[in-house]
Backbone as XML, in Angstrom:
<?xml version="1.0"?>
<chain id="A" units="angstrom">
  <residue number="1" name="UNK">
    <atom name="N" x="0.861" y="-1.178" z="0.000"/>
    <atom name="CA" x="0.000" y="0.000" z="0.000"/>
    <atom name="C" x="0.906" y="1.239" z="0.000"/>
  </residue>
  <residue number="2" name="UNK">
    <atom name="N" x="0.844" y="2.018" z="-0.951"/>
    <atom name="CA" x="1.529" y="3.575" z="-0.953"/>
    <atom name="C" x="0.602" y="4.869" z="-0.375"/>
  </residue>
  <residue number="3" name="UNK">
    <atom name="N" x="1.898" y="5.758" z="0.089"/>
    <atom name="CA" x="1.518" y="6.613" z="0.704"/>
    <atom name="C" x="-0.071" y="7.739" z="0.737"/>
  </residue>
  <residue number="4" name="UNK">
    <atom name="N" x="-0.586" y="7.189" z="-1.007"/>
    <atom name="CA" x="-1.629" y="7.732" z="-1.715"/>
    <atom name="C" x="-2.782" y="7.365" z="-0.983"/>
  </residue>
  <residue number="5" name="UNK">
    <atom name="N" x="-2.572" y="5.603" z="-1.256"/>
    <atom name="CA" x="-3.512" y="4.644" z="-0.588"/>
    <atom name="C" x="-4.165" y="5.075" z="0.377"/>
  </residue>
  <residue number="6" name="UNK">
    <atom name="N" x="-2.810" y="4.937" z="1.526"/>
    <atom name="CA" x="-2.814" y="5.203" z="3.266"/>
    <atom name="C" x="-4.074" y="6.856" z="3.252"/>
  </residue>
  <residue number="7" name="UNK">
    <atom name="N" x="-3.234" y="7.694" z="2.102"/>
    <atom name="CA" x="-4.182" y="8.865" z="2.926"/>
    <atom name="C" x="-5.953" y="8.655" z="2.459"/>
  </residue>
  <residue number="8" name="UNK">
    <atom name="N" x="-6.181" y="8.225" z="1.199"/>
    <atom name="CA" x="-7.341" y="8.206" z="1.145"/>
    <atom name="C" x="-7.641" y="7.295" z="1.869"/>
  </residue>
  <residue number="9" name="UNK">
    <atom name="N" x="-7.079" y="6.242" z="2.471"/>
    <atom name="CA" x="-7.622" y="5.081" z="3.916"/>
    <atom name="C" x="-8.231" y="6.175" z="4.911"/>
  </residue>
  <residue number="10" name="UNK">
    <atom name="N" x="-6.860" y="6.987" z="4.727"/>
    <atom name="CA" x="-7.045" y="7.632" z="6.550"/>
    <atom name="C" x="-7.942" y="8.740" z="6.234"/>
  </residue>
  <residue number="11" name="UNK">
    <atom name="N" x="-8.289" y="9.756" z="4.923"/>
    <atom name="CA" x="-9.661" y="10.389" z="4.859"/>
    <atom name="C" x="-11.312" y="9.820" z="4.666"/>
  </residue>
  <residue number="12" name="UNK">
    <atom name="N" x="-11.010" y="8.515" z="4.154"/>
    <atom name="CA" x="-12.433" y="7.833" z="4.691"/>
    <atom name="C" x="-12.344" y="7.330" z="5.483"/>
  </residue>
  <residue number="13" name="UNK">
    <atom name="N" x="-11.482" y="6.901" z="6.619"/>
    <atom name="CA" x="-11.570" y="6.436" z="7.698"/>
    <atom name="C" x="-12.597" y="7.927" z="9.050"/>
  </residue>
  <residue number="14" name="UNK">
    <atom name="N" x="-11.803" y="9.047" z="8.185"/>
    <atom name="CA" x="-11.892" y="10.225" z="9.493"/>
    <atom name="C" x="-13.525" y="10.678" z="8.868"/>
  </residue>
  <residue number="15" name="UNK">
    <atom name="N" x="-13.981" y="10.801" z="7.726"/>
    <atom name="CA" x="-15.114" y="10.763" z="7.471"/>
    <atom name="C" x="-16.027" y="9.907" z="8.724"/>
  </residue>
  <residue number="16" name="UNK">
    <atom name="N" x="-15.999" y="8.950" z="8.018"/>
    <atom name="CA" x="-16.692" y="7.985" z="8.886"/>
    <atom name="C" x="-16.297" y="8.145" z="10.822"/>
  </residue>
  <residue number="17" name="UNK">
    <atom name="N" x="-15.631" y="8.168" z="10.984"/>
    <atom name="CA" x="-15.165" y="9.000" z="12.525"/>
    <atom name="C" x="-16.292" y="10.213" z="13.268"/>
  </residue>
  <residue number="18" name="UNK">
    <atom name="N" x="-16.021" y="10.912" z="11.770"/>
    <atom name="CA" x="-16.798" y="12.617" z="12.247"/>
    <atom name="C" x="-18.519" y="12.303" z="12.081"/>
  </residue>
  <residue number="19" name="UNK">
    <atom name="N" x="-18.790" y="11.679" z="11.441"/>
    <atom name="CA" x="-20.108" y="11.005" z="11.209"/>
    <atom name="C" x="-20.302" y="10.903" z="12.275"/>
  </residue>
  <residue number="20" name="UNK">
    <atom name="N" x="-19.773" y="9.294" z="13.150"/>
    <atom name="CA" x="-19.885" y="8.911" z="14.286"/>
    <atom name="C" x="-20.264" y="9.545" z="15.397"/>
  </residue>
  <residue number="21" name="UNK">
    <atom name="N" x="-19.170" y="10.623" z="15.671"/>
    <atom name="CA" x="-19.079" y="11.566" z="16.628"/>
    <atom name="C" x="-20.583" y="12.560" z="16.827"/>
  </residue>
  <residue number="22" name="UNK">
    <atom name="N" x="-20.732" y="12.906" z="15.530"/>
    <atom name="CA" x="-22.264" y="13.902" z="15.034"/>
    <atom name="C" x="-23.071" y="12.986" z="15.472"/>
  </residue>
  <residue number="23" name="UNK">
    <atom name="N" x="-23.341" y="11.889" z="15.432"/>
    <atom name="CA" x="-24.266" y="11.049" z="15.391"/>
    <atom name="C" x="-24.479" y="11.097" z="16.851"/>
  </residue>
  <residue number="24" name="UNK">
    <atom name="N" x="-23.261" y="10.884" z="17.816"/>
    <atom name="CA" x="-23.153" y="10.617" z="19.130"/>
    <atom name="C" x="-23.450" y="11.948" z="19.840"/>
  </residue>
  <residue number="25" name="UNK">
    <atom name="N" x="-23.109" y="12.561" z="19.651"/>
    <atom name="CA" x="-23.589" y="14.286" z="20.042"/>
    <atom name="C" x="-25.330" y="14.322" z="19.768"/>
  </residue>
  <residue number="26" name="UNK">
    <atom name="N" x="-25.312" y="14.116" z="19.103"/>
    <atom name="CA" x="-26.941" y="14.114" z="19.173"/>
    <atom name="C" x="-27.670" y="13.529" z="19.607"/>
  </residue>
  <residue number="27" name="UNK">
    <atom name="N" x="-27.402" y="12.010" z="19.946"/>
    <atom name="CA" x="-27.745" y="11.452" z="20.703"/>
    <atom name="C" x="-27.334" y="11.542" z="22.583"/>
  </residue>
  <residue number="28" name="UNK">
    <atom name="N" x="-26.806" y="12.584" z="22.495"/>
    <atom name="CA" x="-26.651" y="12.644" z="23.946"/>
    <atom name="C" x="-27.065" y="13.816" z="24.628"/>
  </residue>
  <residue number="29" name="UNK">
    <atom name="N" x="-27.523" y="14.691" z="23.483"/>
    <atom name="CA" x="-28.602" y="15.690" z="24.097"/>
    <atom name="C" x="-29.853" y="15.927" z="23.949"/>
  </residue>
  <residue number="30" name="UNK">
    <atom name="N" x="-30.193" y="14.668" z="23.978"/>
    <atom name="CA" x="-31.954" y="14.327" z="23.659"/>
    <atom name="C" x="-31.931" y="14.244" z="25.379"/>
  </residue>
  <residue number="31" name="UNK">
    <atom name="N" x="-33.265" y="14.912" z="25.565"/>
    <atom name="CA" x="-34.179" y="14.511" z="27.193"/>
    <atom name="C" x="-34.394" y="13.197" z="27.366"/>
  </residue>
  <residue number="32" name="UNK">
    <atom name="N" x="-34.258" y="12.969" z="29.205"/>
    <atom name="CA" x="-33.985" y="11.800" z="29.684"/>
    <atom name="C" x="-35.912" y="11.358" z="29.302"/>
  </residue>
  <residue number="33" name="UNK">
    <atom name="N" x="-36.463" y="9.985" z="29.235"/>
    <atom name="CA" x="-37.669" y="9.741" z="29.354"/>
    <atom name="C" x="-38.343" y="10.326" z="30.549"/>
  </residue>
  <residue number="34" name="UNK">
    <atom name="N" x="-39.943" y="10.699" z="29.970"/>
    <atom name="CA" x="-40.433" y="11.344" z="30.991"/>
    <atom name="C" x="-40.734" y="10.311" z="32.585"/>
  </residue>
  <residue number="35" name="UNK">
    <atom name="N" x="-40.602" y="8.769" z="32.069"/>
    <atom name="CA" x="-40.934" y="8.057" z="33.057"/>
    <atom name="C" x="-39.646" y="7.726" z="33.896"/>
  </residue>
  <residue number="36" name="UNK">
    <atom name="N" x="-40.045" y="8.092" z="35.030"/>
    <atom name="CA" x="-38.569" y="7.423" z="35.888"/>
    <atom name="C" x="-37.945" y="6.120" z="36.215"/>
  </residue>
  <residue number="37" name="UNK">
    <atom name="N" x="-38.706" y="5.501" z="35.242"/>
    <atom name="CA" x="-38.568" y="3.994" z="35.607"/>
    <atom name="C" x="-37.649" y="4.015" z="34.455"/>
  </residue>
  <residue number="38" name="UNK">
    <atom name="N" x="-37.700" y="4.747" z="33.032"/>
    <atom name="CA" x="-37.253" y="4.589" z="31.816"/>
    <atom name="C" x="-35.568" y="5.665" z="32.036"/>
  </residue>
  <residue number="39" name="UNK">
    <atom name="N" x="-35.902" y="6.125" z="32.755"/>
    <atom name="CA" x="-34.710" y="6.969" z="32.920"/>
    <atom name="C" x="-33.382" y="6.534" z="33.077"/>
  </residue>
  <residue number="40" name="UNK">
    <atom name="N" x="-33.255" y="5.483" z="33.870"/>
    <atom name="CA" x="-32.061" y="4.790" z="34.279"/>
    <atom name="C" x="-31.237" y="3.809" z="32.526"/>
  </residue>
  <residue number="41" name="UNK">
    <atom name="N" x="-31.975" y="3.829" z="32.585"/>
    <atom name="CA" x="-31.740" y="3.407" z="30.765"/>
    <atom name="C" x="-31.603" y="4.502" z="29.953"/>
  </residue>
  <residue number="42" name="UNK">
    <atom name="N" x="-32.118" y="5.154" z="29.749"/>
    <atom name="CA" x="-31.199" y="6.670" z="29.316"/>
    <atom name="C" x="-30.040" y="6.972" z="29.570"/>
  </residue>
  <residue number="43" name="UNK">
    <atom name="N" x="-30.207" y="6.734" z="31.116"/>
    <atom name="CA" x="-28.570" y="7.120" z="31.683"/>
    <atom name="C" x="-27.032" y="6.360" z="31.314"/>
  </residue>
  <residue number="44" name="UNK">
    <atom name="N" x="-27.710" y="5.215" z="30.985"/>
    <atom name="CA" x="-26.676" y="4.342" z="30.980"/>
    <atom name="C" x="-26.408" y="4.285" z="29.363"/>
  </residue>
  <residue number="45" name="UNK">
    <atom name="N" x="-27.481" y="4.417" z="28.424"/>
    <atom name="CA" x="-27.440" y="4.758" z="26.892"/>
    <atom name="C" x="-26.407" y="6.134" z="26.748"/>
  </residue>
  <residue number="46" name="UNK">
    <atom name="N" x="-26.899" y="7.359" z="27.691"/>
    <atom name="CA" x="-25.793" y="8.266" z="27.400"/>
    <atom name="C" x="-24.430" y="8.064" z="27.787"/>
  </residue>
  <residue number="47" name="UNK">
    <atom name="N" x="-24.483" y="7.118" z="29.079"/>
    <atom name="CA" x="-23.121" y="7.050" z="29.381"/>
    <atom name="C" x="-22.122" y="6.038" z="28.592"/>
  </residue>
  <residue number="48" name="UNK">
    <atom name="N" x="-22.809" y="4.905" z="27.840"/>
    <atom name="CA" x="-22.039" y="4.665" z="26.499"/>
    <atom name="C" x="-21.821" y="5.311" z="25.752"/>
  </residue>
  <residue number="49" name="UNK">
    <atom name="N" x="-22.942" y="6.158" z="25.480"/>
    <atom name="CA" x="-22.846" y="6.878" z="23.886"/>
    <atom name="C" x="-21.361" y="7.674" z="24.459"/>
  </residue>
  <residue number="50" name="UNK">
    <atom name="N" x="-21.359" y="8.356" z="25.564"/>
    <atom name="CA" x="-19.969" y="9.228" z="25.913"/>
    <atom name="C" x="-18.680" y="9.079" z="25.894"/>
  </residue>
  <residue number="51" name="UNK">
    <atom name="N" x="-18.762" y="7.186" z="26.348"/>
    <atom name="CA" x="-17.609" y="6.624" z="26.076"/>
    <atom name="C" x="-17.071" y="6.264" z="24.884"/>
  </residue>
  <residue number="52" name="UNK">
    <atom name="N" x="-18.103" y="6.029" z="23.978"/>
    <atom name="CA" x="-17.716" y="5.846" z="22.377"/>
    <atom name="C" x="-17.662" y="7.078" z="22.187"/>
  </residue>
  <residue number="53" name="UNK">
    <atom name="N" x="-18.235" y="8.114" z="22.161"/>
    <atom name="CA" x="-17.617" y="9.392" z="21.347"/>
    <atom name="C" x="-16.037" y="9.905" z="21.616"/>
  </residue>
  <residue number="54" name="UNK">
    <atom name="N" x="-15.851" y="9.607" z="22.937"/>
    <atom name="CA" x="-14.359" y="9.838" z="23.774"/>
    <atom name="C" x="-13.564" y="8.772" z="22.400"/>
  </residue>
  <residue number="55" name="UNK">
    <atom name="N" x="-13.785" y="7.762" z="22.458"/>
    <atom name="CA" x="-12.906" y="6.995" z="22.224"/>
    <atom name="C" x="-13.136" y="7.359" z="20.130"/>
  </residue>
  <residue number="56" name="UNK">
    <atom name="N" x="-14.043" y="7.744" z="19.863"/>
    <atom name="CA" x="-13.905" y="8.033" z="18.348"/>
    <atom name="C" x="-13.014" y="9.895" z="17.941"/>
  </residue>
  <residue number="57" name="UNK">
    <atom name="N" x="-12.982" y="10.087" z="19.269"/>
    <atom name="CA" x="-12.230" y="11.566" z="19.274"/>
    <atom name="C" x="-11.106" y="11.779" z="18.987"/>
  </residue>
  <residue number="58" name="UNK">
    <atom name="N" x="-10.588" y="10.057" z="20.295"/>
    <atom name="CA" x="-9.316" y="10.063" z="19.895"/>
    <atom name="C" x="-9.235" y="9.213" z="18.555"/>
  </residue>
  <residue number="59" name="UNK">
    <atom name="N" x="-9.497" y="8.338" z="18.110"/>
    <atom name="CA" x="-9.425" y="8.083" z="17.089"/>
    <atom name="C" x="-8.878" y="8.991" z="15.855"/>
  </residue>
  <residue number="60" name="UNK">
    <atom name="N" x="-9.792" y="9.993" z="15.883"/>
    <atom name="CA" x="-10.293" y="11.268" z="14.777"/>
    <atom name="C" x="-8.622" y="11.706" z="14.977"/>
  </residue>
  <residue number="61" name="UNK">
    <atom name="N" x="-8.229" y="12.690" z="16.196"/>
    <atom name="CA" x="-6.795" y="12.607" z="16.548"/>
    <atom name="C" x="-5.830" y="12.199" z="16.071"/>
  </residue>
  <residue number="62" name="UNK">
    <atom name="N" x="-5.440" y="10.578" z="16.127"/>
    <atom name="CA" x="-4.850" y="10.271" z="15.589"/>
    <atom name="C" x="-4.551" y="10.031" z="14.183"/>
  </residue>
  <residue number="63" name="UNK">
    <atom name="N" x="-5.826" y="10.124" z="13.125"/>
    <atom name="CA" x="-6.289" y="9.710" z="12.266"/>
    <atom name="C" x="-5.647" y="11.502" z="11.780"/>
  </residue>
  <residue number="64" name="UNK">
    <atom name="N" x="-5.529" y="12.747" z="11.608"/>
    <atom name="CA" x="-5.554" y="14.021" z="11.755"/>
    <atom name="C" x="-3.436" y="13.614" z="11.670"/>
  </residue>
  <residue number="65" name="UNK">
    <atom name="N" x="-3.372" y="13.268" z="13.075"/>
    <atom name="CA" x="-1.889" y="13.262" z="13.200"/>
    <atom name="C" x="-0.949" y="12.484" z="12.414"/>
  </residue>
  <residue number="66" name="UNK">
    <atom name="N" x="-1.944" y="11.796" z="12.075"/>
    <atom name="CA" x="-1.267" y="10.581" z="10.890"/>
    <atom name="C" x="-1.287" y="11.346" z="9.651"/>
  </residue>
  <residue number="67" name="UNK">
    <atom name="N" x="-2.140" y="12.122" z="8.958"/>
    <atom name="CA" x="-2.365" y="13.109" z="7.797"/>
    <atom name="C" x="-1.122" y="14.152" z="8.066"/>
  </residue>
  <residue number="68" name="UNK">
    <atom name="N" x="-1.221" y="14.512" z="9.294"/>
    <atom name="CA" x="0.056" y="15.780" z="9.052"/>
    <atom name="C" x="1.734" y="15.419" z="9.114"/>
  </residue>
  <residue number="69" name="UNK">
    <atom name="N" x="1.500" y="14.063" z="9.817"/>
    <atom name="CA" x="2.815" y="13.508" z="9.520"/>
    <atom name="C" x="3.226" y="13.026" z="7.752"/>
  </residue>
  <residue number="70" name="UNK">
    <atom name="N" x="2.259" y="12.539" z="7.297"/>
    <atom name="CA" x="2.304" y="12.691" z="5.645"/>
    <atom name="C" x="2.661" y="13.607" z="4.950"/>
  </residue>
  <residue number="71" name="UNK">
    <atom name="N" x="1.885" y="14.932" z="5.380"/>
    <atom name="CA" x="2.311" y="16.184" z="4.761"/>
    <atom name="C" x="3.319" y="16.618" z="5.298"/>
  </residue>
  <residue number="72" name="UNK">
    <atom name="N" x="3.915" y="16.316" z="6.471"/>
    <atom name="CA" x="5.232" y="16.833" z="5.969"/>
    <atom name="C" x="6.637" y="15.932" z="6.172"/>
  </residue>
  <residue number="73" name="UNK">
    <atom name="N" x="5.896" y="14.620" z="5.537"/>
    <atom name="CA" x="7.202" y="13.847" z="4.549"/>
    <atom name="C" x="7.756" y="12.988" z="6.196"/>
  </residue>
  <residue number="74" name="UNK">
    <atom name="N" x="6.987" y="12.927" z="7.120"/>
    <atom name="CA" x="7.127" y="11.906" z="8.346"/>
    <atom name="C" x="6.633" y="10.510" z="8.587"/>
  </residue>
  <residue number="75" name="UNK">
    <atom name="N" x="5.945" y="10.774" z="7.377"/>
    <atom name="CA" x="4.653" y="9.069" z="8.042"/>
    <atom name="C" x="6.189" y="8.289" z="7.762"/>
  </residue>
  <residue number="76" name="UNK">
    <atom name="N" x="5.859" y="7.122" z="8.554"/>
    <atom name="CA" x="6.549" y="5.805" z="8.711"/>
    <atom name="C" x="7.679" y="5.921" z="9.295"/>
  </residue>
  <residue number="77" name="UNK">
    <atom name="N" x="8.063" y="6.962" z="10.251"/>
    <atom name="CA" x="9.471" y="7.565" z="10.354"/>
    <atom name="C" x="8.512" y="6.963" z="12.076"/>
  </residue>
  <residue number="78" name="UNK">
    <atom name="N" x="9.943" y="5.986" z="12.994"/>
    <atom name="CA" x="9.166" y="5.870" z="14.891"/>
    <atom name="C" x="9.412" y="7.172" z="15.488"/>
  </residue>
  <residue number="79" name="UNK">
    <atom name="N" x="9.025" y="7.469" z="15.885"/>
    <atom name="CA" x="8.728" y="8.660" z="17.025"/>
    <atom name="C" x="9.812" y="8.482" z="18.167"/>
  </residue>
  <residue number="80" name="UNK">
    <atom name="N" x="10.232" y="7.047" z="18.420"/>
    <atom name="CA" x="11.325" y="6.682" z="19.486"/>
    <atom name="C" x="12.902" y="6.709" z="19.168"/>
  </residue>
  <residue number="81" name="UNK">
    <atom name="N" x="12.826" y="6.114" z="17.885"/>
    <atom name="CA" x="13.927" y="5.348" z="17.386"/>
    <atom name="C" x="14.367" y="6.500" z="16.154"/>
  </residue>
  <residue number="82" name="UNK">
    <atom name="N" x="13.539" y="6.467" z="15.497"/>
    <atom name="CA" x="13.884" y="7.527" z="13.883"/>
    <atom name="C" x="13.968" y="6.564" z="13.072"/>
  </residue>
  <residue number="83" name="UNK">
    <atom name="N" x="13.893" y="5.278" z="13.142"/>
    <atom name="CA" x="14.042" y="3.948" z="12.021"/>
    <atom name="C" x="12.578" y="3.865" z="11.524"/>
  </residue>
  <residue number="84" name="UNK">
    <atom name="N" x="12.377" y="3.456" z="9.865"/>
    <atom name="CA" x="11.164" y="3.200" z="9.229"/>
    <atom name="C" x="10.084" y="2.083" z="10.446"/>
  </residue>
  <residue number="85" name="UNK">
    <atom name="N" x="9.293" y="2.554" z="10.161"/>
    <atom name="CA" x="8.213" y="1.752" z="10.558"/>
    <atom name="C" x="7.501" y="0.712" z="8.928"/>
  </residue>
  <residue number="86" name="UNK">
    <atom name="N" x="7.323" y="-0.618" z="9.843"/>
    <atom name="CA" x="7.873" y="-1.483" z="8.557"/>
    <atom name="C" x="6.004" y="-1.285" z="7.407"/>
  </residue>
  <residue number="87" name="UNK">
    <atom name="N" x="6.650" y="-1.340" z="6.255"/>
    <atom name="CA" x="5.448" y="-1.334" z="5.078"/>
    <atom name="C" x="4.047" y="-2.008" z="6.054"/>
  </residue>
  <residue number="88" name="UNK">
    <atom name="N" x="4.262" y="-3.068" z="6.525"/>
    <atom name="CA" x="3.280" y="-4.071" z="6.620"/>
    <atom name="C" x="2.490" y="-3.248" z="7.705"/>
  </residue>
  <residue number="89" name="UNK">
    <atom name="N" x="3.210" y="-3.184" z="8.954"/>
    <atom name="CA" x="2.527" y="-2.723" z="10.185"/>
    <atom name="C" x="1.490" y="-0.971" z="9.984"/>
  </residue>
  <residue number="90" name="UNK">
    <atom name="N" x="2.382" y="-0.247" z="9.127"/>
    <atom name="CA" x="1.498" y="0.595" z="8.348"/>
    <atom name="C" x="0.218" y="0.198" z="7.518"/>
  </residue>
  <residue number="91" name="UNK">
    <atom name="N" x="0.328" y="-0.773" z="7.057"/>
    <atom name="CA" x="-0.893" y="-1.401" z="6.401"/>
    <atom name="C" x="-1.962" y="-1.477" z="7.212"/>
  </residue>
  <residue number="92" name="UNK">
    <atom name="N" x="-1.646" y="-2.034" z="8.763"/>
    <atom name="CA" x="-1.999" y="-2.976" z="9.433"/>
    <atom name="C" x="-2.546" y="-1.342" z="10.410"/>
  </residue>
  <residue number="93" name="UNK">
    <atom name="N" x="-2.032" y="-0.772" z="10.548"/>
    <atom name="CA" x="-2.380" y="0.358" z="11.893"/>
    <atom name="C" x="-2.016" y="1.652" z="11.020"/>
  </residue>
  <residue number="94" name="UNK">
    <atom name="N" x="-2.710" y="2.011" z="10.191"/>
    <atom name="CA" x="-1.584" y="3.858" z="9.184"/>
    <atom name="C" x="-1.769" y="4.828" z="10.550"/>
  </residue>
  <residue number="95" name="UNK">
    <atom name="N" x="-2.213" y="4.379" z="11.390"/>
    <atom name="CA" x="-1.878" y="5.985" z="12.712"/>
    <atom name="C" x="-0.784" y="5.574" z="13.661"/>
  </residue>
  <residue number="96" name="UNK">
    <atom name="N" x="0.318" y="4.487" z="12.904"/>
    <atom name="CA" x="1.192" y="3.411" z="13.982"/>
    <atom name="C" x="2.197" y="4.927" z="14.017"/>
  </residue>
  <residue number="97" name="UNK">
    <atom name="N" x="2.452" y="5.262" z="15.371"/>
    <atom name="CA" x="3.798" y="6.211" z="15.435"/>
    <atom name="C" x="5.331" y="5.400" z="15.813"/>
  </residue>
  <residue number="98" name="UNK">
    <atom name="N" x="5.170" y="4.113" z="16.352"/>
    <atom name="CA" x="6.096" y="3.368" z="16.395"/>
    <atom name="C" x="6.406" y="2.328" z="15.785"/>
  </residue>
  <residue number="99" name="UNK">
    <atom name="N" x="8.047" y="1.983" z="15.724"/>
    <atom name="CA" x="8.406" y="0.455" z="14.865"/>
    <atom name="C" x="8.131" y="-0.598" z="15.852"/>
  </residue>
  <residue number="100" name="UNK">
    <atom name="N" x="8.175" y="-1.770" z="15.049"/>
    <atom name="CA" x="7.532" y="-3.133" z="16.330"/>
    <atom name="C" x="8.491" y="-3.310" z="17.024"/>
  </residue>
  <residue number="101" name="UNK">
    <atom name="N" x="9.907" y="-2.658" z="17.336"/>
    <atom name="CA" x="10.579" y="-3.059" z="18.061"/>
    <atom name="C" x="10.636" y="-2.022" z="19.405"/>
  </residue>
  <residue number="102" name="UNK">
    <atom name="N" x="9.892" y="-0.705" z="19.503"/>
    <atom name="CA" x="9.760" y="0.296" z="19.916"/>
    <atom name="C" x="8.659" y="0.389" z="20.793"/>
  </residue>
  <residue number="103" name="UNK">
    <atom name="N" x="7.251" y="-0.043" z="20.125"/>
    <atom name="CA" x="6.143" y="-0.600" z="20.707"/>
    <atom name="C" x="6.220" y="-1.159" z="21.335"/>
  </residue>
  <residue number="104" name="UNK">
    <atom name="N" x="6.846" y="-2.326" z="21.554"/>
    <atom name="CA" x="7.074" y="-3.493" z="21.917"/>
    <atom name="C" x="7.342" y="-3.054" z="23.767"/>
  </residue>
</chain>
């Protein structure tokens, strides 16, 4: 997979991300049910929906940090080491900032 690939991966990946997120925002400022019996299930619906939006944020993040490391001529370069990060594991993770020996 070339560097072309990776970014249109990683701009329909962040599409689909920001979707998510919109989706989750809206669903978390709808009113609790008027019945209090139904409420506690609301609560616990928003308090997933919160944890998936957290976790599609960072996603989005990384997905963003992976694009600007492209643009300026960094993707595949470890963050620890300065050695390539290998073809495959980029395939496998394109927001990888480390080599598998670094991660590790």
């Amino acid at each position: 997979m070339n560097v072309n690939e990776i970014t249109a991966e990683l701009r329909a990946r962040l599409t689909e991300v920001q979707a998510e997120i919109a989706r989750l925002e809206q669903a978390t400022i709808q009113p609790l049910s008027a019945k209090f019996s139904d409420q506690a299930n609301d609560l616990e619906e928003l308090a997933t929906n919160k944890g998936m939006e957290v976790q599609h944020i960072h996603e989005a993040e990384q997905i963003l940090a992976a694009l600007a490391r492209i643009e300026a001529g960094q993707y595949g370069e470890c963050d620890v080491c300065g050695g390539d990060i290998a073809p495959a594991r980029l395939a496998a993770l394109p927001t990888a900032t480390r080599c598998i020996k670094c991660a590790a």
